[in-house]
BAGU-468299 format. One record per residue (C-alpha): x, y, z. Coordinates in steps of 0.001 Angstrom, whole numbers, plus 500000, padded with zeros to 6 digits. Example, Ala and Ser with C-alpha at 12.3 -4.5 7.8 and 13.67 -1.06 7.14 Angstrom:
BEGIN
512300495500507800
513670498940507140
//
This chain:
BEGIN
538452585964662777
539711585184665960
542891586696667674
544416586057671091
545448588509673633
545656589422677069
544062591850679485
544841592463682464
547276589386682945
544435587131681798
544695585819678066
541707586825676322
540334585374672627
538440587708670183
536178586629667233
535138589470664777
532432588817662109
530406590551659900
527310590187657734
527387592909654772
524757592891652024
524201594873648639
521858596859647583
521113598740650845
521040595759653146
522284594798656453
525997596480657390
526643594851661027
529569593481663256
529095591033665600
532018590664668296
532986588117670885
535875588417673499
536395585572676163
538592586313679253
538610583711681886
535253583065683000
533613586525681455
532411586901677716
532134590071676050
530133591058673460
529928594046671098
527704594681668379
525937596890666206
526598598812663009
530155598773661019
531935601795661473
530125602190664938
531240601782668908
527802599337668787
526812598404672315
528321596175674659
527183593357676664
528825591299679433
527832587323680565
529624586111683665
529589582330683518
530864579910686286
534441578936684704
536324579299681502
535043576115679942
531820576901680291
532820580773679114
534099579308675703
530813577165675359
528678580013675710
531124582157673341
531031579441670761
527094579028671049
526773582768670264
529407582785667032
527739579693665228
524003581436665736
525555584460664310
527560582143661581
523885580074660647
522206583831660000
525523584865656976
528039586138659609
531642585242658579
535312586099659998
536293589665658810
539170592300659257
537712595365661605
538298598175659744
538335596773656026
534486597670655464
533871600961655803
530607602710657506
527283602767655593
525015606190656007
521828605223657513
518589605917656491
517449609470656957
514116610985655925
514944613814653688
512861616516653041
512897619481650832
511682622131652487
509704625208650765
509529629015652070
505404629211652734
503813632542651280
501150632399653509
500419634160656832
502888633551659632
500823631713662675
501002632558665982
503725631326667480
504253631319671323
507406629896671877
510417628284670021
512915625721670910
516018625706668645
517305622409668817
519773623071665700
519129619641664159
516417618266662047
513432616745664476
510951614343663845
510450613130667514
507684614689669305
505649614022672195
503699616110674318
502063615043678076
500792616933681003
504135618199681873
506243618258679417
507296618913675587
509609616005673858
511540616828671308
514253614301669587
516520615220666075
519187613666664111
521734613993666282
520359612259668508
519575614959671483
516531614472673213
514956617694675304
512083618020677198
510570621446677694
508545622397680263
505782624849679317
507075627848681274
509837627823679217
512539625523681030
514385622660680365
513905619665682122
516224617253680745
518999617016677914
520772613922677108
522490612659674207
521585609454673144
523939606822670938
522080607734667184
519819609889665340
516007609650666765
513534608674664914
510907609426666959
509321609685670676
506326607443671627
504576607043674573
502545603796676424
500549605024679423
503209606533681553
506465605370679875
508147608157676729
510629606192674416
512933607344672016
513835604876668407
517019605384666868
518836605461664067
521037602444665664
517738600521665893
517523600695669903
514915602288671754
515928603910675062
513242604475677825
513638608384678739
511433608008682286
513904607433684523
516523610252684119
519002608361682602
518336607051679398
517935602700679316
518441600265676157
514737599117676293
514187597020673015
516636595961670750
515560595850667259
516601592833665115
519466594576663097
517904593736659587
514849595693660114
515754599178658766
513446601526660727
511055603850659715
508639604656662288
507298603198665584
504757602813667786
503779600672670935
501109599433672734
501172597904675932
504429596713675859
504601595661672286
506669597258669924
505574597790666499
508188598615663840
507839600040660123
510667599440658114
512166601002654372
510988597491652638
507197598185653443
506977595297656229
505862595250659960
507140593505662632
506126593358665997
508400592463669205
507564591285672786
508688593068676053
511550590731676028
512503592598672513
511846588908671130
509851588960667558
506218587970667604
505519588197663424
506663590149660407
504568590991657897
504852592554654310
502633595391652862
501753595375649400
503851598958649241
507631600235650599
508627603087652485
506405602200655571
506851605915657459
503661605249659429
502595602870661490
499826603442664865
498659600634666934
495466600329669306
493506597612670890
492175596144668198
495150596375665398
497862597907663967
497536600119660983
500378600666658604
500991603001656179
503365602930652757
503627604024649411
500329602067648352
498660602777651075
496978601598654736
497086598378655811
495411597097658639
497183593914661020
495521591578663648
497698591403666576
497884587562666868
499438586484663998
499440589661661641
496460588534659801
495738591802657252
492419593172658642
491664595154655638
493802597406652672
493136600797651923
494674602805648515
495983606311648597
497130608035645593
500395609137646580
502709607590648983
501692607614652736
503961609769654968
503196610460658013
499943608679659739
497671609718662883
495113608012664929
492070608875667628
489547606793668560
487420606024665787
490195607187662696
493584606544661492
494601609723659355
497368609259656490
499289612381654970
500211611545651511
502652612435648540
499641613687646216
498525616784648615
496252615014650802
495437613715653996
492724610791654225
490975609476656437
489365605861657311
487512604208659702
489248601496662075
486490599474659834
488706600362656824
485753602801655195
487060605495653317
486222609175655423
486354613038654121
489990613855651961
491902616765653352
492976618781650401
496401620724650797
498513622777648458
501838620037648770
503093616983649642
501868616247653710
504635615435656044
502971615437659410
499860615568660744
497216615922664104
493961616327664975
492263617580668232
490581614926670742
487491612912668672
488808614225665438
487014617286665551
489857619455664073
492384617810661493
496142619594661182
498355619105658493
501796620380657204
503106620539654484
506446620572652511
506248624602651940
506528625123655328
502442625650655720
499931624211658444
496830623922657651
493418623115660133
490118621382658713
487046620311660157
486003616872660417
483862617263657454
487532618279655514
486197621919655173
489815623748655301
489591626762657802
492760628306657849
496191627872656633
499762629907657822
502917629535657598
505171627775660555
507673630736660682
510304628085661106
510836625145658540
508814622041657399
506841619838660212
508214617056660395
505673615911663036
503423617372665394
500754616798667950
497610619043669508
497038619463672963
494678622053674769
494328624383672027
497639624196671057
499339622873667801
502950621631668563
505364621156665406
509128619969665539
510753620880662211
513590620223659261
515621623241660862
515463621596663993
512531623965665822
510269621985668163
507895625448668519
504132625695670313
501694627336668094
498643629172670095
495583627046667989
492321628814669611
489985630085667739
490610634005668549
494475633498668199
494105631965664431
491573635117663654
493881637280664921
497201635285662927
494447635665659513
494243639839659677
498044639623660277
498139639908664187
501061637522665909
502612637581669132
505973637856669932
508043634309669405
509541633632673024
512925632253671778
514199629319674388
518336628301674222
518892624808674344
521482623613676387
524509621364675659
522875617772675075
525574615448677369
525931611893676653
524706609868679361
525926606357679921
522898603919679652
524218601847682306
525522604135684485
523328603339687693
523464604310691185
523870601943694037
521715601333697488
521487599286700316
518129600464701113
515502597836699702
512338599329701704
511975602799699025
510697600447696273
510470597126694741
513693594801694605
514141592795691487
516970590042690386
517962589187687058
518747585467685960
519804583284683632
517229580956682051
519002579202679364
521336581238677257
519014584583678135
518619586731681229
515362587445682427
514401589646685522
511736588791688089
510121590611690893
511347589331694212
509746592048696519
506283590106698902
503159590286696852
504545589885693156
504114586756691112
508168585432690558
506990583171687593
506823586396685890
509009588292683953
509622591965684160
510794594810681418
514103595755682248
516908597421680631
518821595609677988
522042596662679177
522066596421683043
521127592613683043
523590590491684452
523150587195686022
522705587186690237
522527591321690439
519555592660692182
518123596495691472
515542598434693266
513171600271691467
510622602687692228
507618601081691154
506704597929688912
503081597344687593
501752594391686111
501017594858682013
496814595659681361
497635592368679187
498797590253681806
501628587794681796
504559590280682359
505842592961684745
506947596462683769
509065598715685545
508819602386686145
511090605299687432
514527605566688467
516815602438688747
519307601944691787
522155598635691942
521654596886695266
524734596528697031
525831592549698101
//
């Protein structure tokens, strides 16, 4: 529906559309503003701000051509005129757990991290613990007990991955934000109809699990490569390596070929898969009936972990060697790699919604919002069995504040790191490298939301991709000044 009015002295033309399906289906707004020579657009969920995108074009002819370009794409794909306000705001997808009081022995807890919102997002590096929850806070803990960072991001996470040195964040508002830099940046944008589950990423790619049991897979440039259906639904895991991606739903694990999503091999579990793990040589799905398998990368059946509930999360130590599981009744449990269980306790918190291991130490973020580090040597867990535990070291977490994603500082100094210029090539903007000694026929990762045709930035470092073909850039993001 378009509507005519003026900002600013300048008359201004608005279209608003929509695309609303039943039955669970996409719930979006789509919304184009022209003013002059600029074009606005906004977009994202009904009921939501959505995010907000602004193309400079040379004069107001060619403004409404672009405008008009971007309505009929959105018109060919079931978008139609609509009143703002008329449909009201869908709930999104959350994964709900009912969580159990464990009976069993409390394990020994270092620290805890009280986030106050249910967590699924976890990672864990050298430096620092990640934590993300529903209300979309990320924190990162440092293991002496401070914290590093706290923003607020636009949704609900889903969960934290990492790719070599980069830590993302997937939303709720099907966005990931790159959380290296200090302030968080839009760095894929997921096609709206893909109703996210889980993710993972591999040099650059972005693999994507969605409620209807598919797969899809996007470029650097957030641009789809393939989707692919699994014989199941509910696809809550999905790990990728060098040779595939493995995908887990209610019928069980799936194996994808990364050129054209050719299915490597299928692999049945009992009960619905939710939660998966991989190292090396395994891939590791928690299930619905109890258990936790395991498979080759080959797609041979392994050992079956037997627990005492349904298994929401799970870990293992480097090469497999240990396997960690928890439960819905608020247990963890540790097995050997021959799926010999050695110990079970109770979290002293909630359930795990995920978790990772790192240098003899279990890490668990849970349903009550408790991202908590769990002392997993061998002396510690004998001492946890005979009813022995530390004292919990409680941590406060601080107000989470709402960062813009495109607030950016500005320079003139191009000499402190590599100077790069975004462009338009066609009805897209792309960003090359223009510092000496970097191929310009390639493109480089950049935030969604800072492109804008002729504007240069300076960033601290950009590599080249182990794949080849693009550029990717790391650390903190200055505007260069004209």
């Amino acid at each position: 529906m378009a509507s005519k009015r003026t900002t600013g002295g300048t008359p201004s033309e608005k279209t608003y559309l929509e695309l609303s399906e039943d039955g669970g289906g996409s719930h979006k707004f789509y919304e184009v503003t022209v003013a002059g020579a600029t074009v606005t657009i906004r977009y994202g969920r009904i009921g939501d701000a959505g995010q907000t995108q602004e193309q400079k074009l040379k004069n107001a002819d060619e403004a409404k051509a672009f405008a008009q370009k971007k309505i009929n794409e959105k018109a060919k794909k079931g978008y139609a005129p609509a009143v703002m306000g008329e449909r009201q705001k869908r709930s999104v997808t959350r994964r709900q757990i009912v969580s159990k009081p464990s009976t069993a022995k409390r394990a020994p807890v270092l620290w805890k991290f009280e986030s106050k919102s249910p967590a699924y997002g976890i990672y864990i590096d050298e430096k620092l613990c990640w934590v993300g929850n529903e209300a979309g806070e990320v924190h990162a803990v440092a293991q002496s007990g401070t914290v590093e960072a706290s923003f607020k991001l636009p949704d609900g996470v889903k969960c934290i991955i990492a790719d070599e040195d980069w830590r993302y964040a997937g939303c709720d508002d099907g966005n990931v934000y790159d959380l290296g830099s200090g302030v968080p940046r839009l760095a894929y944008e997921i096609d709206k109809d893909v109703n996210i589950y889980w993710l993972d990423i591999h040099e650059g790619t972005l693999c994507v699990s969605d409620d209807a049991g598919g797969v899809t897979l996007f470029d650097h440039e957030s641009e789809t490569r393939w989707k692919k259906k699994s014989k199941g639904q509910s696809g809550w895991m999905v790990r990728a390596d060098a040779s595939g991606i493995y995908h887990g739903h209610s019928s069980g694990v799936t194996k994808y070929g990364w050129k054209d999503g050719k299915a490597l091999w299928n692999a049945s579990t009992k009960g619905s898969v939710l939660f998966g793990w991989q190292e090396d040589d395994f891939v590791y799905a928690g299930t619905s009936d109890d258990k936790l398998y395991m498979f080759t990368k080959s797609g041979k059946a392994g050992p079956v972990f037997q627990c005492d509930d349904s298994v929401w999360s799970c870990a293992t130590s480097p090469g497999g060697r240990y396997v960690f599981a928890g439960d819905s009744s608020s247990s963890i449990y540790c097995f050997d790699d021959k799926g010999n269980r050695l110990w079970k306790l109770a979290t002293g918190c909630e359930t795990a919604c995920s978790m990772q291991y790192r240098d003899e130490k279990l890490y668990i973020v849970t349903y009550d919002g408790t991202l908590a580090c769990i002392d997993a040597s061998e002396a510690a867990i004998q001492a946890a069995q005979a009813g022995q535990v530390p004292k919990v070291v409680d941590i406060k977490a601080p107000k989470a504040v709402a960062i813009p994603t495109t607030q950016v500082e500005t320079t003139s100094d191009t000499k402190k790191g590599v100077v790069v210029e975004c462009y338009a090539q066609g009805a897209k903007l792309r960003v090359r490298v223009v510092s000496p000694g970097f191929d310009k026929k390639r493109n480089c990762q950049f935030p969604r939301d800072l492109r804008e045709a002729g504007a240069r930035f300076v960033v601290d470092e950009v590599r080249e991709s182990k794949t080849g073909g693009f550029y990717r850039a790391l650390g903190k993001i200055r505007k260069l000044e004209n």
